[in-house]
PDB file with one MODEL, atoms N, CA, C and O in Angstrom:
MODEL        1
ATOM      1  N   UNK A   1      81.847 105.491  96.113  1.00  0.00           N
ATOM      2  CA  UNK A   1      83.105 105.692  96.797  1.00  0.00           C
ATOM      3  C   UNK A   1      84.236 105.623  95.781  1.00  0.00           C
ATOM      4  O   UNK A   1      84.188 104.826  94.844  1.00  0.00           O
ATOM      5  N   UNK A   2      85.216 106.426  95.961  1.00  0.00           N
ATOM      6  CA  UNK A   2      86.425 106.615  95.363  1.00  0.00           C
ATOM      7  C   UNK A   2      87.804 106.245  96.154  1.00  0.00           C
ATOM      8  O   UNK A   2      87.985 106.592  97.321  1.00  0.00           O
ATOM      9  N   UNK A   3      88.604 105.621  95.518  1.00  0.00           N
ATOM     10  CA  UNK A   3      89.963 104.886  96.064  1.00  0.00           C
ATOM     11  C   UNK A   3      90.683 105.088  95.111  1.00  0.00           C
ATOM     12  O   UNK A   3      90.581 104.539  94.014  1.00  0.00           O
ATOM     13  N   UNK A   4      91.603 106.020  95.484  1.00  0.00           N
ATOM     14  CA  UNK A   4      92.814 106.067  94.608  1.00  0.00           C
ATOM     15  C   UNK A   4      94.359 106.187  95.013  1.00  0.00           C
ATOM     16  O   UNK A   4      94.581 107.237  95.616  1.00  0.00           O
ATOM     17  N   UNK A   5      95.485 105.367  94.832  1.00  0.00           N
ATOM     18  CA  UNK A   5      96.536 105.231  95.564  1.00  0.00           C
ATOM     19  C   UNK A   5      97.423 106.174  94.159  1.00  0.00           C
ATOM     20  O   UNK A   5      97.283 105.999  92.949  1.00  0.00           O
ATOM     21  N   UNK A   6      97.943 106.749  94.576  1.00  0.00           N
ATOM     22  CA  UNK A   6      99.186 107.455  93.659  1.00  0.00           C
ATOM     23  C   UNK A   6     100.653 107.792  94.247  1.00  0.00           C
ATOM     24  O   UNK A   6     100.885 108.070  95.423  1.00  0.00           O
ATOM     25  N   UNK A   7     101.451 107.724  93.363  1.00  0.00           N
ATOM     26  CA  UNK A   7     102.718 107.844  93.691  1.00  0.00           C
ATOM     27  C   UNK A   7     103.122 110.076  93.272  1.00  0.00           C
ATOM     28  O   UNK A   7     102.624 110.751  92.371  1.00  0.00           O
ATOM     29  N   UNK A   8     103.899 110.415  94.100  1.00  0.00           N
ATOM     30  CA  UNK A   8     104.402 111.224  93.740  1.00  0.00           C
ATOM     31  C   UNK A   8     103.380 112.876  93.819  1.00  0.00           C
ATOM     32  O   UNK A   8     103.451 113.800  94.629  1.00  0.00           O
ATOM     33  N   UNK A   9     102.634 112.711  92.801  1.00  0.00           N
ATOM     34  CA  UNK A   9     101.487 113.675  92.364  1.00  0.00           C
ATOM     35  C   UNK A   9     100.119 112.931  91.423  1.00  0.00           C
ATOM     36  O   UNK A   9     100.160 111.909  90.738  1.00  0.00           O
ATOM     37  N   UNK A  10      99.115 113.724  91.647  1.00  0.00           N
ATOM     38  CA  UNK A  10      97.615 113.208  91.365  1.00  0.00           C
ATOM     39  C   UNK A  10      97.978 112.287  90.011  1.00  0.00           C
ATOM     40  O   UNK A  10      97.317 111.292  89.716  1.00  0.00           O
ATOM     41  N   UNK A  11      99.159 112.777  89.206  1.00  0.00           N
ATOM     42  CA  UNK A  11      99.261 112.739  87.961  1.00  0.00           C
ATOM     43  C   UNK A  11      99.183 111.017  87.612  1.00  0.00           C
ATOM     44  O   UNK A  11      98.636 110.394  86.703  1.00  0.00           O
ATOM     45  N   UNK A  12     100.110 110.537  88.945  1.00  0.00           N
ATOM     46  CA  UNK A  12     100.388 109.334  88.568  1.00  0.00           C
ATOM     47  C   UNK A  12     100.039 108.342  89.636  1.00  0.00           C
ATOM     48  O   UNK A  12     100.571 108.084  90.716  1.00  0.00           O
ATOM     49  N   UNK A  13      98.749 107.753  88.876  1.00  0.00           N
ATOM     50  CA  UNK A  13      98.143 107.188  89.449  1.00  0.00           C
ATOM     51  C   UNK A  13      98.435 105.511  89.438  1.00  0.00           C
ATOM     52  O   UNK A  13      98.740 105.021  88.351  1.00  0.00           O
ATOM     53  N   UNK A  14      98.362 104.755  90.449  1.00  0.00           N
ATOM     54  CA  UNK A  14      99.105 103.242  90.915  1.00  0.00           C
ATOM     55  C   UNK A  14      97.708 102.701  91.108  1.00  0.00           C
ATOM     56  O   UNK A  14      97.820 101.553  90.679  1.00  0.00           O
ATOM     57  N   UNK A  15      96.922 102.797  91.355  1.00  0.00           N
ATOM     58  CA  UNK A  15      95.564 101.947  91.113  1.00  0.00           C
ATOM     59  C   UNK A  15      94.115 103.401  91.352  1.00  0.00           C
ATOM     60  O   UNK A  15      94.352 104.404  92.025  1.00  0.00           O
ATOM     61  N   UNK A  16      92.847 103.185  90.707  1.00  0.00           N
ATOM     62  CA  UNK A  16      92.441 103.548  90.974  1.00  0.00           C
ATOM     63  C   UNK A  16      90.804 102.869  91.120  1.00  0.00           C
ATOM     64  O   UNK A  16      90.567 101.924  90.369  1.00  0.00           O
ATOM     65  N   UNK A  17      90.014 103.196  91.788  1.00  0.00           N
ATOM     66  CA  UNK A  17      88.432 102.235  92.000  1.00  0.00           C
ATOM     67  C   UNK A  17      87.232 103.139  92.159  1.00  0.00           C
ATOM     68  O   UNK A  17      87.231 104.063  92.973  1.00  0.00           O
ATOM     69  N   UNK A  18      86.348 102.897  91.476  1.00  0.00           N
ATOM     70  CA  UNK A  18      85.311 103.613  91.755  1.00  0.00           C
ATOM     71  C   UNK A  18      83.896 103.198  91.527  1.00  0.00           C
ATOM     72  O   UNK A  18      83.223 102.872  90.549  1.00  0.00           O
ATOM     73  N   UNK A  19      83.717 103.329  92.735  1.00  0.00           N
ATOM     74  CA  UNK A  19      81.640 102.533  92.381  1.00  0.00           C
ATOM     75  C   UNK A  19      81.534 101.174  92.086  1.00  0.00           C
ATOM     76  O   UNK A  19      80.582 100.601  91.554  1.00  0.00           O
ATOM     77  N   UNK A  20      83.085 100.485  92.657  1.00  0.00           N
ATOM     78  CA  UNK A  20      82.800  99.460  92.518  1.00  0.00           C
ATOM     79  C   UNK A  20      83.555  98.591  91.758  1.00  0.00           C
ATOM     80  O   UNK A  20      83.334  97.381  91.806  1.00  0.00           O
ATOM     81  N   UNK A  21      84.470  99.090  91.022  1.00  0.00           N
ATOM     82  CA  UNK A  21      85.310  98.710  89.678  1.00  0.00           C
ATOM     83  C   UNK A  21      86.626  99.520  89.580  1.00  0.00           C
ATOM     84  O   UNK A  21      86.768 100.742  89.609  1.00  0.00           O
ATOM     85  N   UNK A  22      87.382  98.724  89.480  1.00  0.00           N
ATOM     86  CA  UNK A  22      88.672  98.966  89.290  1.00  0.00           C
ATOM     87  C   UNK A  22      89.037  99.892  87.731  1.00  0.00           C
ATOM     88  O   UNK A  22      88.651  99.377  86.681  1.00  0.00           O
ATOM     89  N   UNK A  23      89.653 101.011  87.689  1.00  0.00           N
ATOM     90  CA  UNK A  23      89.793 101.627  86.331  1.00  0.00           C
ATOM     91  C   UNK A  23      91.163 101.880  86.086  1.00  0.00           C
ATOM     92  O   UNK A  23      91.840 102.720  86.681  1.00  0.00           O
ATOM     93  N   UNK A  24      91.606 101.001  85.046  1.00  0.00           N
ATOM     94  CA  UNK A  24      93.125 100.931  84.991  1.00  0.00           C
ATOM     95  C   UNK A  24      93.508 101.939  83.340  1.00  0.00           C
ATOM     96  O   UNK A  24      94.505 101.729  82.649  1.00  0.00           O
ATOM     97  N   UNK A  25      92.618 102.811  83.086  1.00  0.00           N
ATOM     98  CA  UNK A  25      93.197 103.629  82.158  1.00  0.00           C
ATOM     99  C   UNK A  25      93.423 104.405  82.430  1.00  0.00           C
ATOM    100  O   UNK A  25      93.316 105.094  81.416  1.00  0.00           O
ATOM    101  N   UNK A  26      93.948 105.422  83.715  1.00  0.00           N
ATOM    102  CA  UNK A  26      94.706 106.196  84.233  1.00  0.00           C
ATOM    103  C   UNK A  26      95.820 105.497  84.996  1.00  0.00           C
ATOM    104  O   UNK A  26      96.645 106.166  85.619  1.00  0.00           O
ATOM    105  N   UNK A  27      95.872 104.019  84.961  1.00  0.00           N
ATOM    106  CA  UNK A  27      97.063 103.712  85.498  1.00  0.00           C
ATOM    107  C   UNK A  27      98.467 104.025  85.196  1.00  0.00           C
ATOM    108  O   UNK A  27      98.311 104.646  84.144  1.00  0.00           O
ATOM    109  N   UNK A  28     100.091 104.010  85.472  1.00  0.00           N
ATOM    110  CA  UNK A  28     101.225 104.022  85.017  1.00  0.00           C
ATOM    111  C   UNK A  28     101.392 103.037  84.367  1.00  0.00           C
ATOM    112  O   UNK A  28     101.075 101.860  84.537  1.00  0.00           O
ATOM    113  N   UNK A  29     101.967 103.619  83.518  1.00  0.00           N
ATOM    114  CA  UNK A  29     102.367 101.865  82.890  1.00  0.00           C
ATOM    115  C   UNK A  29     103.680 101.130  83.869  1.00  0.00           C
ATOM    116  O   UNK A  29     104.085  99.975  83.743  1.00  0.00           O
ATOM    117  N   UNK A  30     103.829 101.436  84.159  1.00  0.00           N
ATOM    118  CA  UNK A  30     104.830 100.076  85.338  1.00  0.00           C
ATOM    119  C   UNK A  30     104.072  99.643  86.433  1.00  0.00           C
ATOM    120  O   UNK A  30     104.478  98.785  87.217  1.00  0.00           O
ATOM    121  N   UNK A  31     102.875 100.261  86.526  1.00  0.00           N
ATOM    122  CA  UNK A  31     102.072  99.390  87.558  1.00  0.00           C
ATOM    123  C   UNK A  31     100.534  98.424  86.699  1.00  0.00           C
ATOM    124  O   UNK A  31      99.497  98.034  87.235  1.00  0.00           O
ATOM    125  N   UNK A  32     100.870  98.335  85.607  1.00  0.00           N
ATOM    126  CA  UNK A  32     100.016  98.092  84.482  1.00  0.00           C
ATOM    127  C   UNK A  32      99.659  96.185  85.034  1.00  0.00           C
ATOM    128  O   UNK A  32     100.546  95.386  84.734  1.00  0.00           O
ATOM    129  N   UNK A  33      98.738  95.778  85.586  1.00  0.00           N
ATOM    130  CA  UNK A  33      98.659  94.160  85.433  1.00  0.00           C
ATOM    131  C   UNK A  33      98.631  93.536  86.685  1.00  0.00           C
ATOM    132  O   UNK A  33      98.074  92.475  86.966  1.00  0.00           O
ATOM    133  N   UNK A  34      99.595  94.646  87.776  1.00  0.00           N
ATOM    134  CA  UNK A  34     100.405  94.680  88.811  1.00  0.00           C
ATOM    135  C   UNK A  34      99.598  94.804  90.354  1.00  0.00           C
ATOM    136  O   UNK A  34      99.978  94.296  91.409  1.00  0.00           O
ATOM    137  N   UNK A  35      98.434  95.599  90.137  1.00  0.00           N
ATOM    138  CA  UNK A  35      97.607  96.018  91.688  1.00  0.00           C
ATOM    139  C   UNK A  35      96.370  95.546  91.429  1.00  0.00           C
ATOM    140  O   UNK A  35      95.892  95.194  90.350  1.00  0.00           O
ATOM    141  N   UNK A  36      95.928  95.566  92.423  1.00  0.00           N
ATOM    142  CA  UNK A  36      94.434  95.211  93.001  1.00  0.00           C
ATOM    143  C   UNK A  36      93.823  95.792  94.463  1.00  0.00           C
ATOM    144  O   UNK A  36      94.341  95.759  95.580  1.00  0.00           O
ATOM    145  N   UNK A  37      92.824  96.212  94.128  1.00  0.00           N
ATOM    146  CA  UNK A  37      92.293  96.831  95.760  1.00  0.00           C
ATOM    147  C   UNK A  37      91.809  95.563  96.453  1.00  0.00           C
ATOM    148  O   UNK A  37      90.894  94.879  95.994  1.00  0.00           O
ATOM    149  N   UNK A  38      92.428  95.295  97.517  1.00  0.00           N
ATOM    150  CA  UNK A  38      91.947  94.283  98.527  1.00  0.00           C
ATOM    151  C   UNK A  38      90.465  94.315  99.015  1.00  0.00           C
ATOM    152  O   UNK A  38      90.250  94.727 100.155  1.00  0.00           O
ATOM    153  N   UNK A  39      89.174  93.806  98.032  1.00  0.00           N
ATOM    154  CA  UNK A  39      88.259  93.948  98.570  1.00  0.00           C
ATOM    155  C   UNK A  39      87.706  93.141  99.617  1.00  0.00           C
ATOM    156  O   UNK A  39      86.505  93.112  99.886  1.00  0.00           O
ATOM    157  N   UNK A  40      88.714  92.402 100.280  1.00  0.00           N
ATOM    158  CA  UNK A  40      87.934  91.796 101.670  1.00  0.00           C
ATOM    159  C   UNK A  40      87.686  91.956 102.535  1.00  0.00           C
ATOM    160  O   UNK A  40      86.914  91.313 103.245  1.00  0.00           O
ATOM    161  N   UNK A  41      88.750  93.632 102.934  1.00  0.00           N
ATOM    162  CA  UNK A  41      88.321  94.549 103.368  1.00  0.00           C
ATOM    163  C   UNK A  41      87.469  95.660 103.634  1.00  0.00           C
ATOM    164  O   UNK A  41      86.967  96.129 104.656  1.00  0.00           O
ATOM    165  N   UNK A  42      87.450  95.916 102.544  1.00  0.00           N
ATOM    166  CA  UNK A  42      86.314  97.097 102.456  1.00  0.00           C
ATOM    167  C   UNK A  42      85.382  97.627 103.238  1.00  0.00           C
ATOM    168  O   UNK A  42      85.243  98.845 103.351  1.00  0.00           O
ATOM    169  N   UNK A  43      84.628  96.724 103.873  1.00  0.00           N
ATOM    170  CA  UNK A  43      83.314  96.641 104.380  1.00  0.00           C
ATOM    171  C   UNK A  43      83.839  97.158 105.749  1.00  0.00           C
ATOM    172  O   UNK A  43      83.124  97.906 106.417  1.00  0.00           O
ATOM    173  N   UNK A  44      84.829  96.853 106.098  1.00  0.00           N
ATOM    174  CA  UNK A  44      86.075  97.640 107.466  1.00  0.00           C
ATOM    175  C   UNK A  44      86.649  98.809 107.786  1.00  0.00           C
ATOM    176  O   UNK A  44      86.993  99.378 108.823  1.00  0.00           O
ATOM    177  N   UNK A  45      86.672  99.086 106.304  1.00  0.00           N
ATOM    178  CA  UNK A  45      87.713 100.278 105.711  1.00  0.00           C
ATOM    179  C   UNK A  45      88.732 100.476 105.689  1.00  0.00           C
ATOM    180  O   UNK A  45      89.272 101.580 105.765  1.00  0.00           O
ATOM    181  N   UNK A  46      89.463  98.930 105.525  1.00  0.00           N
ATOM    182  CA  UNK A  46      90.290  98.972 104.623  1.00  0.00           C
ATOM    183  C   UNK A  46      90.856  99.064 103.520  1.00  0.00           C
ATOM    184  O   UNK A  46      90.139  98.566 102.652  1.00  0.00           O
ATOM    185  N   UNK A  47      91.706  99.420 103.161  1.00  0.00           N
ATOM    186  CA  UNK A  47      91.711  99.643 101.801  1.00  0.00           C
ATOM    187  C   UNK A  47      92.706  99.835 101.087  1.00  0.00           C
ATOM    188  O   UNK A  47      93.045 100.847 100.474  1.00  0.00           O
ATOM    189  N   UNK A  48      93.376  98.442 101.203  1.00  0.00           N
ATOM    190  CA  UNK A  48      94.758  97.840 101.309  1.00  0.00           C
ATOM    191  C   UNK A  48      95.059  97.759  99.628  1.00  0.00           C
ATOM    192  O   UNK A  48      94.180  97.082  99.095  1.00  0.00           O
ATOM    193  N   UNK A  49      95.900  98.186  98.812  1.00  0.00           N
ATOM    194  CA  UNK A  49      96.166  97.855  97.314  1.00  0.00           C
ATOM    195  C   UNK A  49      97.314  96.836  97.864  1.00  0.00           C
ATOM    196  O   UNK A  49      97.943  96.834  98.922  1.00  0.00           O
ATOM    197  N   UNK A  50      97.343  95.891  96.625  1.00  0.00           N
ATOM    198  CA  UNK A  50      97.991  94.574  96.494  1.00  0.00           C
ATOM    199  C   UNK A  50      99.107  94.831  95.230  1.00  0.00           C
ATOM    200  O   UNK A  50      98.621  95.245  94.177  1.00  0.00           O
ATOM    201  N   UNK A  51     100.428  94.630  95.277  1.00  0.00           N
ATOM    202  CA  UNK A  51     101.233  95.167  94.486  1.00  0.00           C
ATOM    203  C   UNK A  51     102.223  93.622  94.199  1.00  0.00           C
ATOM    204  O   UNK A  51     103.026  93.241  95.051  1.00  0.00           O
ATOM    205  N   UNK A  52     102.079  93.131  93.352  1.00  0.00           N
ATOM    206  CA  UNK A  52     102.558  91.657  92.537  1.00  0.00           C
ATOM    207  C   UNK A  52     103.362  91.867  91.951  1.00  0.00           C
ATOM    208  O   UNK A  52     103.209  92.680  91.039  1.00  0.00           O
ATOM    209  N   UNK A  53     104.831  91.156  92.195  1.00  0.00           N
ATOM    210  CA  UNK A  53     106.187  91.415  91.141  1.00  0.00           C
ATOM    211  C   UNK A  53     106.689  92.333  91.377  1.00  0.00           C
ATOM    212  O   UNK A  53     107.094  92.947  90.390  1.00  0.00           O
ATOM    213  N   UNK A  54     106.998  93.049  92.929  1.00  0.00           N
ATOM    214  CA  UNK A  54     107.262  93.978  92.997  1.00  0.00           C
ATOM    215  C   UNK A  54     108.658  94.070  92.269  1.00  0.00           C
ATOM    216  O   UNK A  54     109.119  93.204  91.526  1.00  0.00           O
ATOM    217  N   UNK A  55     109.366  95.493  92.673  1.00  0.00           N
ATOM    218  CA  UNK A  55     110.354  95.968  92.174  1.00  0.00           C
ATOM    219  C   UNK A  55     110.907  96.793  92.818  1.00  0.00           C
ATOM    220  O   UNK A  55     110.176  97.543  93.464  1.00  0.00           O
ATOM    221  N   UNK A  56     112.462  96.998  92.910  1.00  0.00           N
ATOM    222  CA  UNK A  56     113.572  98.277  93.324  1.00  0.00           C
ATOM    223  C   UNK A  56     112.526  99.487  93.027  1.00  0.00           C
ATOM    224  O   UNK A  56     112.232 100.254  93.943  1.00  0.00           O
ATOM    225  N   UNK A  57     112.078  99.612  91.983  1.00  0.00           N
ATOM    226  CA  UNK A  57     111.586 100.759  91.964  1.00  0.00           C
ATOM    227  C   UNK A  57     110.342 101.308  92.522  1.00  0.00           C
ATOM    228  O   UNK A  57     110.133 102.488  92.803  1.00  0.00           O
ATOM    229  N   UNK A  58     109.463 100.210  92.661  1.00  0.00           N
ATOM    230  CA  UNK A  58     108.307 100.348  93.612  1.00  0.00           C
ATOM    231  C   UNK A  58     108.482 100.809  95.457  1.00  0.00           C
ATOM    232  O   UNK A  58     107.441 100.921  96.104  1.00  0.00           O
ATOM    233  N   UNK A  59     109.606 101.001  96.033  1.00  0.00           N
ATOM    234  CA  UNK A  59     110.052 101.714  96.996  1.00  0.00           C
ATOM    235  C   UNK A  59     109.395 103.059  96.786  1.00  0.00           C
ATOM    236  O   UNK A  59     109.080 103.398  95.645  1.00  0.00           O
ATOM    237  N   UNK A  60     109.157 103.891  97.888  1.00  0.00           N
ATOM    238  CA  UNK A  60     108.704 105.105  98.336  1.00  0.00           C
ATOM    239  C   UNK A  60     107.537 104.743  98.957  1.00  0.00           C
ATOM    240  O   UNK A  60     107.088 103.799  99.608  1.00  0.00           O
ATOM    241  N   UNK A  61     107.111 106.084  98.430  1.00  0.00           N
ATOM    242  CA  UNK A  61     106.107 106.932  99.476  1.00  0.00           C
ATOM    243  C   UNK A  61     104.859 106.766  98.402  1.00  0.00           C
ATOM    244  O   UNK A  61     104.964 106.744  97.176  1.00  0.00           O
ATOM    245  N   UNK A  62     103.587 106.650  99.228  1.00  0.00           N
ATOM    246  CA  UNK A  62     102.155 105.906  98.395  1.00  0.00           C
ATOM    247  C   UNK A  62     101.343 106.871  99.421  1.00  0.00           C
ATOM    248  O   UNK A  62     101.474 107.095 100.624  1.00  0.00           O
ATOM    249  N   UNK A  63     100.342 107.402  98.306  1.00  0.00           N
ATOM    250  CA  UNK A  63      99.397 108.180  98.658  1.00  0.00           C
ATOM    251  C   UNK A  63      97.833 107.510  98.894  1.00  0.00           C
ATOM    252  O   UNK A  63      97.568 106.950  97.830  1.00  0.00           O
ATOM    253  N   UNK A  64      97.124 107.402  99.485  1.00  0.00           N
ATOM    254  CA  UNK A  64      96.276 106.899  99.670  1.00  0.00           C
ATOM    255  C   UNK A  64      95.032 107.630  99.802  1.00  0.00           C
ATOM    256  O   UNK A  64      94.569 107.770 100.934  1.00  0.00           O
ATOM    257  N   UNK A  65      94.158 108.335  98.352  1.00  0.00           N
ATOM    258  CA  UNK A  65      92.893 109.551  98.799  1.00  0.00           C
ATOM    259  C   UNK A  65      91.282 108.576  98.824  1.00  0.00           C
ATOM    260  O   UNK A  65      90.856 107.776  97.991  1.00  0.00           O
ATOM    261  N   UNK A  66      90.901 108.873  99.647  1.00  0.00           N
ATOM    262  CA  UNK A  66      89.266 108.154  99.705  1.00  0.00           C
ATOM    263  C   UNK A  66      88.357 109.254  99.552  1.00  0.00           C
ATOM    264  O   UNK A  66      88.550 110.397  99.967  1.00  0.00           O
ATOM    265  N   UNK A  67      87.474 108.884  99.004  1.00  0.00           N
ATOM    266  CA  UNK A  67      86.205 109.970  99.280  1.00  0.00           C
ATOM    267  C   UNK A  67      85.168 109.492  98.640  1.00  0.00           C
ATOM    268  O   UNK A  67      85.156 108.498  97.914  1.00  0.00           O
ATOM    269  N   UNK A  68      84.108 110.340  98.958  1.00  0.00           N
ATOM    270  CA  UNK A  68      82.645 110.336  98.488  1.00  0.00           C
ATOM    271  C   UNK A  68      81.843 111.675  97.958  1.00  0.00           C
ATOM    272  O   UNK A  68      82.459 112.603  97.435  1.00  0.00           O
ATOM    273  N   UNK A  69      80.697 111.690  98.105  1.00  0.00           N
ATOM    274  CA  UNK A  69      79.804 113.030  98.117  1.00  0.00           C
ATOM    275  C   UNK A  69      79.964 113.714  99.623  1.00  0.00           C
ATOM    276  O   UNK A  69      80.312 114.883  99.793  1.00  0.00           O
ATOM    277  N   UNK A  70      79.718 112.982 100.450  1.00  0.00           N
ATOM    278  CA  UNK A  70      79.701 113.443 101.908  1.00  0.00           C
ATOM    279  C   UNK A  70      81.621 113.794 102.482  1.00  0.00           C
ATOM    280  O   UNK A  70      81.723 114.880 103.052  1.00  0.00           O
ATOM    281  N   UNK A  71      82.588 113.218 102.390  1.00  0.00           N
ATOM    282  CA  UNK A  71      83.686 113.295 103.236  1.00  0.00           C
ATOM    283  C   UNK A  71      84.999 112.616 102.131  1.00  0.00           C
ATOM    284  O   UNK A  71      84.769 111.744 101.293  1.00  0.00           O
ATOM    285  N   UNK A  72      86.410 113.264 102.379  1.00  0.00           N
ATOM    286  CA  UNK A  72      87.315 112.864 101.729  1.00  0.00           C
ATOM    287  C   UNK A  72      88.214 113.164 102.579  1.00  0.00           C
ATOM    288  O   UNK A  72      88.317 114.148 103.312  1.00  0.00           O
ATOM    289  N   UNK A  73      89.226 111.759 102.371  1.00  0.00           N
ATOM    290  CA  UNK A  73      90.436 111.647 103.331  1.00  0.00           C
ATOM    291  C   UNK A  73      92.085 110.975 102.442  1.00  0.00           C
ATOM    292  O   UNK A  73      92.262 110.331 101.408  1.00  0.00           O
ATOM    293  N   UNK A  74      92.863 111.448 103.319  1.00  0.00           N
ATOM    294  CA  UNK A  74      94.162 110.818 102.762  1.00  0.00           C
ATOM    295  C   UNK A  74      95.078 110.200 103.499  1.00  0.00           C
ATOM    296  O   UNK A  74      94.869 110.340 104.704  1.00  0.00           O
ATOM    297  N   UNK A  75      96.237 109.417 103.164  1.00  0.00           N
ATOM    298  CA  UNK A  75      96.579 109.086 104.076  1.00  0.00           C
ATOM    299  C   UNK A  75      97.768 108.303 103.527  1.00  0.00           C
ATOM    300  O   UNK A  75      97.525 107.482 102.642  1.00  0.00           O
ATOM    301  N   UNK A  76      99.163 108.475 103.993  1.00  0.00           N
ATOM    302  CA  UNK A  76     100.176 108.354 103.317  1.00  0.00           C
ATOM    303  C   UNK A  76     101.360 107.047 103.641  1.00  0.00           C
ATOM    304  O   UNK A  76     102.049 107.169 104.654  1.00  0.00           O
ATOM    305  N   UNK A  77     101.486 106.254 103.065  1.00  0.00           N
ATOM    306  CA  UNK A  77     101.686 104.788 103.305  1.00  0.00           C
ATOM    307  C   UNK A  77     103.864 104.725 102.493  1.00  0.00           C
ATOM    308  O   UNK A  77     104.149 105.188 101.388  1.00  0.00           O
ATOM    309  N   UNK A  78     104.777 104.146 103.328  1.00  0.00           N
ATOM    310  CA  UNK A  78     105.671 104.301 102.834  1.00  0.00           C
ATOM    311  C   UNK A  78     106.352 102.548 102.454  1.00  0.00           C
ATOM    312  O   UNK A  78     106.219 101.669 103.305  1.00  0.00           O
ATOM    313  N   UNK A  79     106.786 102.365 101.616  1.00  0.00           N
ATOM    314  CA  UNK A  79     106.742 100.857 101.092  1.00  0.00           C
ATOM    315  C   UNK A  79     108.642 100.709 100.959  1.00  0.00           C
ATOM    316  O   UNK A  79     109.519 101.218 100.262  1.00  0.00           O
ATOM    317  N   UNK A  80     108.581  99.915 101.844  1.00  0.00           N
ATOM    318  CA  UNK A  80     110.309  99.567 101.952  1.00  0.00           C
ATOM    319  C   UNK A  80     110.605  98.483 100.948  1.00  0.00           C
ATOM    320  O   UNK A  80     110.412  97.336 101.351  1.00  0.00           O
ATOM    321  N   UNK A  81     110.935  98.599 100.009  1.00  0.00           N
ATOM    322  CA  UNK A  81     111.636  97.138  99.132  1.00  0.00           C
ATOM    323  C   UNK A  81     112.989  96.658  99.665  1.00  0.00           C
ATOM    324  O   UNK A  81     113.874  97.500  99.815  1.00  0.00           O
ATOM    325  N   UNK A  82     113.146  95.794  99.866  1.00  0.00           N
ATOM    326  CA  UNK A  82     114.639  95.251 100.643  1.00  0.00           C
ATOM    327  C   UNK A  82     115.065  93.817  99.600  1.00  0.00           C
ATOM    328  O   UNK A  82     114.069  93.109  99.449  1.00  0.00           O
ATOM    329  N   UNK A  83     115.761  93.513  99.197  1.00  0.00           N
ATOM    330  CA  UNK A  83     116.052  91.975  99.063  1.00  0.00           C
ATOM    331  C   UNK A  83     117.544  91.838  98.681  1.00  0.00           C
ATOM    332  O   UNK A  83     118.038  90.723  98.512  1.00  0.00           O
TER     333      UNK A  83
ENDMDL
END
């Protein structure tokens, strides 16, 4: 299974997971240290990323693509920063 949250376009990727393991060398560097896929979910299908220290700039719009061999889905998540 594949989990990948991106901002904007494929290009820029905010966490990505696969087979099991988190792969942070396609990450941005401002989200560098910063996310984690909520695996306590998983088994639910959830598939919640965890974003630490946020920031003004971490506001918008978050892409959310899943897939496998069999089926792929997306699904688009919008993150209000307020303080």
């Amino acid at each position: 299974m594949e989990v990948r949250w991106i901002r904007h376009s494929l290009s820029e990727t905010v966490h990505h997971y696969y087979n099991g393991e988190d792969l942070y060398r396609e990450q941005m560097g401002a989200y560098a240290g910063r996310t984690e896929l909520a695996r306590d979910g998983l088994s639910a299908g959830s598939l919640d990323v965890r974003i630490t220290m946020v920031r003004p700039s971490d506001d918008g719009q978050y892409i959310c693509t899943v897939g496998d061999a069999d089926a792929y889905n997306e699904a688009i998540v919008e993150l209000e920063v307020s303080g």
